[in-house]
C-alpha positions in Angstrom: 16.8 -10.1 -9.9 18.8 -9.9 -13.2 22.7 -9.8 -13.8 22.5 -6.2 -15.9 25.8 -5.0 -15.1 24.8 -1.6 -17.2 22.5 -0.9 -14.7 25.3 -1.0 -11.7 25.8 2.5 -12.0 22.5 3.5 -12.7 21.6 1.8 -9.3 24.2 3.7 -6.8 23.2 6.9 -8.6 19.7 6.5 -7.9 20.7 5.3 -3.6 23.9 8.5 -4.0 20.7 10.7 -4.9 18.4 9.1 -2.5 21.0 9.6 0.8 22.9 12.5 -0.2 26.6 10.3 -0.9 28.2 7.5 -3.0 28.7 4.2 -0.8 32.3 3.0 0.4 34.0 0.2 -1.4 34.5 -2.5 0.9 36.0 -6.5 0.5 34.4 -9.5 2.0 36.3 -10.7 4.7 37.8 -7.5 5.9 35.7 -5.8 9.0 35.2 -2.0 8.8 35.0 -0.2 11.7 33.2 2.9 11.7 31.0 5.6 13.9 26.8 4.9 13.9 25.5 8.3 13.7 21.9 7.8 15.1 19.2 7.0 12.2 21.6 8.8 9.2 22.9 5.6 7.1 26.0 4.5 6.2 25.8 2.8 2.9 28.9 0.4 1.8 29.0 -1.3 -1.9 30.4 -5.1 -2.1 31.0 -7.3 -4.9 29.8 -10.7 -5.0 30.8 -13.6 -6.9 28.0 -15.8 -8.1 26.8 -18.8 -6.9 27.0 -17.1 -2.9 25.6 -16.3 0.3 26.1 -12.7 1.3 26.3 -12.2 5.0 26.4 -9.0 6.9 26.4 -8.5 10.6 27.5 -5.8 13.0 29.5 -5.7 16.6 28.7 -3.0 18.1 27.0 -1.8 21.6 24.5 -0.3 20.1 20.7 -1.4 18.3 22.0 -1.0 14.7 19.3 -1.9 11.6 20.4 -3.0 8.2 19.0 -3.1 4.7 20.8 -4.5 1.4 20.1 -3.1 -2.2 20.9 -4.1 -5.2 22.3 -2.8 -8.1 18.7 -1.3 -9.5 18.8 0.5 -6.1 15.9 -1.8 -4.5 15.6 -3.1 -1.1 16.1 -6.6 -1.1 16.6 -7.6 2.6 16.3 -5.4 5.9 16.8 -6.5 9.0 17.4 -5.3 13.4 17.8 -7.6 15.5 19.2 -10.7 14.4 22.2 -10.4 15.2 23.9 -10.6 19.2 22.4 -8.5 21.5 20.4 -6.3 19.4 22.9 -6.6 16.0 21.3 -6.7 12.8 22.3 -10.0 10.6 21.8 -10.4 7.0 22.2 -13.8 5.4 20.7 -14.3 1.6 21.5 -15.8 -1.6 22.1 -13.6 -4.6 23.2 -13.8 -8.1 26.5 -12.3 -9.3 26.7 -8.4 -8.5 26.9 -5.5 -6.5 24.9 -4.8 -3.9 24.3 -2.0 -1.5 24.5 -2.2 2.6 23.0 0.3 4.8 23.3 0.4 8.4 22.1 2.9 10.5 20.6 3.1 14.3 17.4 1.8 15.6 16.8 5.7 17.0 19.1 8.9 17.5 20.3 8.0 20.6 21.7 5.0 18.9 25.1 6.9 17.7 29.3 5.4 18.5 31.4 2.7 17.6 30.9 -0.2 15.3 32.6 -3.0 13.2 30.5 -4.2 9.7 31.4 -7.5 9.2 30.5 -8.6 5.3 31.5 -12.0 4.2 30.5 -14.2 1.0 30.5 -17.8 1.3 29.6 -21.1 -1.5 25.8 -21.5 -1.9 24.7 -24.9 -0.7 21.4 -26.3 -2.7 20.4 -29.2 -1.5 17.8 -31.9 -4.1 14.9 -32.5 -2.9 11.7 -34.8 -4.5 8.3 -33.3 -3.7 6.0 -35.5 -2.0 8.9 -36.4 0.2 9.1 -34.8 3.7 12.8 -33.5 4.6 14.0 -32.9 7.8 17.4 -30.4 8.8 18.1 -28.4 11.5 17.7 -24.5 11.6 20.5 -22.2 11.9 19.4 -18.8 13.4 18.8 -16.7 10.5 21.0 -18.4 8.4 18.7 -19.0 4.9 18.6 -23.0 3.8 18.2 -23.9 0.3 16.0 -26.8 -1.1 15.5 -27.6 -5.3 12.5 -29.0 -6.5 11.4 -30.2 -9.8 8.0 -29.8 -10.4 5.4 -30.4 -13.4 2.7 -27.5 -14.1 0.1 -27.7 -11.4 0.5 -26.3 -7.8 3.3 -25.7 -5.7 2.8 -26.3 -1.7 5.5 -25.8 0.7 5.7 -25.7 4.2 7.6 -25.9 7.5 6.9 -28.3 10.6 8.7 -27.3 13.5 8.4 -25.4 16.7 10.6 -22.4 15.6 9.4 -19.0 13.4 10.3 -20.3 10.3 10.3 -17.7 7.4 10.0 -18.7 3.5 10.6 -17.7 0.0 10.6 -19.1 -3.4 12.8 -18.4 -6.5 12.3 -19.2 -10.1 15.2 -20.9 -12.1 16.3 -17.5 -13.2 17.0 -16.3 -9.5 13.8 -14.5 -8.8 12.1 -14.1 -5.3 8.5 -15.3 -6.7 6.8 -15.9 -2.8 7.4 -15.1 0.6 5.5 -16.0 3.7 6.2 -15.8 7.7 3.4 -17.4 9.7 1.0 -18.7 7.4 1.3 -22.2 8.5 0.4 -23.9 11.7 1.7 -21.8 14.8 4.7 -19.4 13.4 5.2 -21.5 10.9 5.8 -20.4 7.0 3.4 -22.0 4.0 3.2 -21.0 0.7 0.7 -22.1 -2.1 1.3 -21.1 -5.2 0.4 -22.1 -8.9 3.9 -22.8 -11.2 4.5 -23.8 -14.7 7.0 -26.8 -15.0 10.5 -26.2 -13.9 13.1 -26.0 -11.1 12.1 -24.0 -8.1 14.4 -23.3 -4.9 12.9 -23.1 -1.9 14.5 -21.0 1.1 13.9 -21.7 4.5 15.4 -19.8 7.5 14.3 -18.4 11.3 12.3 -15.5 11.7 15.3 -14.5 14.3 18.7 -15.2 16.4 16.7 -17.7 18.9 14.7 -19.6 16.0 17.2 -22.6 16.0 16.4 -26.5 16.0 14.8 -29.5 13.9 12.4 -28.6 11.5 10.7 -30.6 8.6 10.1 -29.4 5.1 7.4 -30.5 3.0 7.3 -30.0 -0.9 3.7 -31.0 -2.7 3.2 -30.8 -6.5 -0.3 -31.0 -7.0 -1.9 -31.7 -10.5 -4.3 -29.6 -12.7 -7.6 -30.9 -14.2 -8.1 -30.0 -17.1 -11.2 -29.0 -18.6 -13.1 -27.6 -21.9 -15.1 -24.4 -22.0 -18.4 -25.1 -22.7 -18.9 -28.2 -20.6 -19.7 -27.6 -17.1 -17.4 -29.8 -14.4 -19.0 -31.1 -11.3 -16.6 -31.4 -7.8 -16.7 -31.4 -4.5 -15.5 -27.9 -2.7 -13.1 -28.8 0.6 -13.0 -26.3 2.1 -10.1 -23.9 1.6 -8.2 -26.1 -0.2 -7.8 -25.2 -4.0 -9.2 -26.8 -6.8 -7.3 -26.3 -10.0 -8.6 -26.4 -13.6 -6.9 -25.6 -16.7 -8.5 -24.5 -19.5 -7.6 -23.4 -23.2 -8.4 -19.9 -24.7 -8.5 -19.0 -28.3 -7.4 -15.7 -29.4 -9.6 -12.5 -29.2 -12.3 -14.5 -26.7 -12.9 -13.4 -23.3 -13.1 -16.0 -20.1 -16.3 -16.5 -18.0 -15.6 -18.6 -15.4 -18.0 -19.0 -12.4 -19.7 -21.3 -9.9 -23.5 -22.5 -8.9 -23.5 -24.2 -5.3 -24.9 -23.0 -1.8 -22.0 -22.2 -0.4 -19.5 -19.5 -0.6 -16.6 -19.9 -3.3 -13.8 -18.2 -3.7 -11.7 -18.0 -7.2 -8.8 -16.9 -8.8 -7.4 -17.0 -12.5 -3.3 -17.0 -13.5 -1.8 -17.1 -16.7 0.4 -20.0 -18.0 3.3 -17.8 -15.8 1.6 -18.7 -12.4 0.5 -14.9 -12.6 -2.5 -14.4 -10.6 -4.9 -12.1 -13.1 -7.9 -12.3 -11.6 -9.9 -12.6 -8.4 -13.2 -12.7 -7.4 -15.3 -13.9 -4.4 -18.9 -13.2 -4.4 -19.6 -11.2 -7.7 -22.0 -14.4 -8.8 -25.2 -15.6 -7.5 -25.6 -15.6 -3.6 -22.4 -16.3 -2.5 -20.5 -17.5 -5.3 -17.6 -16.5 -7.6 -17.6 -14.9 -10.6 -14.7 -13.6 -13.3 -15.5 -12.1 -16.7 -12.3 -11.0 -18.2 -10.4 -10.4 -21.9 -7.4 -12.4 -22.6 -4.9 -13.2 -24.5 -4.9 -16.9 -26.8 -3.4 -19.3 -24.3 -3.9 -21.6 -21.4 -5.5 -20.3 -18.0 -6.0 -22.1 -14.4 -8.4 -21.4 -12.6 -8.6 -22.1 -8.8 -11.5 -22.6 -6.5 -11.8 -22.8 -2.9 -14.1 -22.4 -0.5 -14.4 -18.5 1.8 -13.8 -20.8 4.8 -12.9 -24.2 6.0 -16.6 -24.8 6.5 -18.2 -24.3 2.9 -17.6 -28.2 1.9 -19.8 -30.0 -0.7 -20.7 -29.8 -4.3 -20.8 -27.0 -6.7 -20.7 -26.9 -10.4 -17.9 -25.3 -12.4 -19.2 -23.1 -15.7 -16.2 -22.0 -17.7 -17.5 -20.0 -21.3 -15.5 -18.2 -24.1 -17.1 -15.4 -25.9 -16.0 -13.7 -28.4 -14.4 -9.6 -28.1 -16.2 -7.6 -29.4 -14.5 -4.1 -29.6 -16.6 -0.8 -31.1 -14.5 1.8 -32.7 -15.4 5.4 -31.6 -14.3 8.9 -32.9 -12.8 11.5 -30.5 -15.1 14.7 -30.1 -18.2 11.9 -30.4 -20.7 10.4 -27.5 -21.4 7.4 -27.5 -24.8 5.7 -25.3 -24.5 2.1 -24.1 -26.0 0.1 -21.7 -23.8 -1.0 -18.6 -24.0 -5.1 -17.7 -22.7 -5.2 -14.5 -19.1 -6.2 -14.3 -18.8 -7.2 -18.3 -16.5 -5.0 -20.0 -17.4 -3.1 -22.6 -14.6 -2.0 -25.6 -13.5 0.8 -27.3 -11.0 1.5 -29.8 -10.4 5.3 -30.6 -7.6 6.9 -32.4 -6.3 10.2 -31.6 -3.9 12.5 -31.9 -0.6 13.1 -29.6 -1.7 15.4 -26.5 -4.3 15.0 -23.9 -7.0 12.3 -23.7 -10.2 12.7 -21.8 -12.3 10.1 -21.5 -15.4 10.0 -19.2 -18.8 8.5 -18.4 -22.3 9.9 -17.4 -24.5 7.9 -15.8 -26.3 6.9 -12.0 -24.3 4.2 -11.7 -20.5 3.3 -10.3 -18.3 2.6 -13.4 -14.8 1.5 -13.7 -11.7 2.6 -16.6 -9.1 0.9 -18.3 -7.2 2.0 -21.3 -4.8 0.2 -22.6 -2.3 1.6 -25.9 -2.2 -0.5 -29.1 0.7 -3.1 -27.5 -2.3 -3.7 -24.8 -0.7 -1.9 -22.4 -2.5 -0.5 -19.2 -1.6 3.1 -19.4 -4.3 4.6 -17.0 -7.2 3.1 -14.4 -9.6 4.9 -12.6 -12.8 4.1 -10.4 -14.7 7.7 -9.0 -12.8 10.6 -10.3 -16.1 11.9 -11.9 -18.9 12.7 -10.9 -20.8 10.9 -8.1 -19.2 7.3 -9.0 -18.0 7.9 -12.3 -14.9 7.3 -13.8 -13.2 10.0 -15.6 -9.4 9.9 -17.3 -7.7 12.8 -18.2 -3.9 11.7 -19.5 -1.2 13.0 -22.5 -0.7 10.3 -24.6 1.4 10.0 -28.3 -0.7 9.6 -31.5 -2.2 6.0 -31.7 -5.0 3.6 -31.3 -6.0 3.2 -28.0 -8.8 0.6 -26.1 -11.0 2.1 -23.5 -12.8 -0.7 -21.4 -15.7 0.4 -19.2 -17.5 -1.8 -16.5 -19.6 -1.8 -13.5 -17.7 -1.9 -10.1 -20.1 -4.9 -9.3 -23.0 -7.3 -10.8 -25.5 -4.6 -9.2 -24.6 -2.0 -11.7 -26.4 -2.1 -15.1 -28.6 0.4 -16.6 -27.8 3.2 -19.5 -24.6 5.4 -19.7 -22.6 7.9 -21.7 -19.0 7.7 -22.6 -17.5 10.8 -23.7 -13.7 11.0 -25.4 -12.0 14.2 -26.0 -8.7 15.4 -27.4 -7.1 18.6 -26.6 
């Protein structure tokens, strides 16, 4: 989330539009009472200061629900029945603002009195060093916040406790960058995710009301090999657990990464942001991973794991650069090219402002990209034409514009037809 205060206005117009009326004004730390009116929301706009924790919670009788916005008019918390009896109770950390509370009732028979109570209070961060197990005590719903500063490489986290714990991840700029429930052992959160170097913060809190008691937090940094293209790296595949490999990309190449082993690999490809970009799991020989994509100059990790906790033992990583190779087309023209599988073939065209239609003919299942001179995705499509062709049919401005055509898997090579139109 980003402190654009231009956009504060913006934001209630677009929920004012979406629900029929402008919020009320309220201040932390003075209850409203008001009348629930089944499943029809009540919206209320607060102010926070920044560096805080903005809690909301109702008293009522009734099963009220609750959702918080923010200024850009997008959900950024919901909750039912957190609070006492069946209450909702928001507690999260936000940068400077204002947000957006809507409360409304579980079902239409939920409709009478109740107080919103909205209060802001100091954030709390507390240091931790990764590698170093931390143990606190849950508070309900009540969100905990850990620091951690990490090198480039991967970022595990994860709860030990006998409580619902419930996790998420910010970036140094504020930024919810994961969340996870019960991916850990029992209802546990765990999150594994590839980071550049820098400051994360950690949130930990309980699923619900009753999720209170000791619980133990551990932080892992975990280091990326790092590789050349060309050469191929031999490892040892444990099971699910990812292996990490960085590897440097010159500019106008495209990465082919893949694995030879007996067993079934999974693998994924982010950018130098911790983006994921790419993923593939059986798209190579038998039952291994294959990507083939077109990237930017820079530095990529690659991950492998295995399908399942029992594909253990060795396998060979092949990483390759080849260079783009990009054939410029005319509009009105057909071209005839020969599909190989899930490589991506490139076209630049330049046309005109108005409609594009771009299309292919062929037996086989074909896949469309076009992307605008800033390399840009404007459009996608799979089987919009006929039997499993893809077919685009956008306006566009005047410009130069790269159409990318594939298979949908290795299976599909043979001849095909790509036709570009203007109108």
């Amino acid at each position: 989330m980003k402190k654009i205060s231009g956009l504060f206005f913006f934001g209630i117009l677009i929920i004012s539009f979406a629900y029929g009326q402008a919020p009320i004004t309220i201040t932390p730390g003075r209850p409203h009472n008001a009348t629930l009116q089944g499943t029809t929301e009540q919206r209320y706009s607060v102010s926070v200061p920044d560096g805080s924790r903005l809690i909301a919670y109702t008293e009522s009788k009734l099963d009220t629900v609750m959702r918080i916005y923010n200024a850009q008019g997008e959900e950024i918390a919901f909750d039912d029945d957190s609070g006492t009896d069946y209450n909702a109770r928001i507690s999260i950390v936000v940068p400077a603002g204002t947000y957006t509370i809507g409360v409304r009732g579980y079902s239409e028979g939920h409709t009478g009195p109740y107080t919103l109570h909205v209060l802001t209070e100091a954030v709390v961060i507390t240091n931790i060093t990764a590698g170093r197990a931390h143990r606190a005590a849950l508070q309900r719903t009540t969100e905990q916040l850990y620091n951690v500063r990490v090198p480039a490489g991967r970022l595990l986290a994860y709860t030990e406790s006998d409580l619902d714990t419930v996790m998420r991840i910010y970036n140094e700029r504020g930024e919810e960058i994961a969340y996870d429930d019960d991916s850990g052992d029992g209802l546990n959160a765990r999150i594994s995710i590839v980071v550049p170097a820098g400051t994360y913060t950690i949130g930990v809190r309980g699923f619900g009301s009753g999720d209170e008691g000791p619980y133990t937090l551990h932080a892992i940094s975990e280091p990326i090999t790092t590789i050349s293209a060309g050469r191929p790296h031999r490892a040892t595949l444990q099971g699910t657990a990812e292996q990490l490999y960085n590897v440097r990309v010159p500019a106008g190449r495209r990465l082919i990464a893949y694995t030879e082993s007996g067993l079934d690999t999974v693998m994924r490809i982010y950018n130098d942001q911790g983006e994921e970009i790419a993923y593939n799991d059986d798209s190579g020989t038998d039952y291994n991973a294959r990507i083939n994509i077109r990237v930017p100059e820079g530095t990529y990790t690659i991950e492998v794991r295995g399908f399942s906790e029992g594909h253990t033992g060795p396998y060979t990583l092949h990483v390759l650069t080849e260079a783009v190779v990009i054939t410029s087309i005319s509009a009105g023209s057909v071209h005839n090219a020969t599909l190989q599988g899930t490589t991506e073939q490139l076209y630049n065209v330049r046309v005109p402002a108005g409609r594009l239609i771009v299309y292919t003919e062929s037996e086989l299942d074909t896949v469309m990209h076009i992307y605008n001179s800033q390399g840009e995705l404007v459009d996608y499509d799979d089987d919009s034409g006929t039997d499993y062709n893809a077919r685009v049919d956008i306006n566009v401005p005047a410009g130069t514009y790269t159409i990318e055509v594939r298979g949908y898997s290795e299976n599909y090579t043979g001849p095909y037809t790509l036709h570009v139109l203007t109108r």
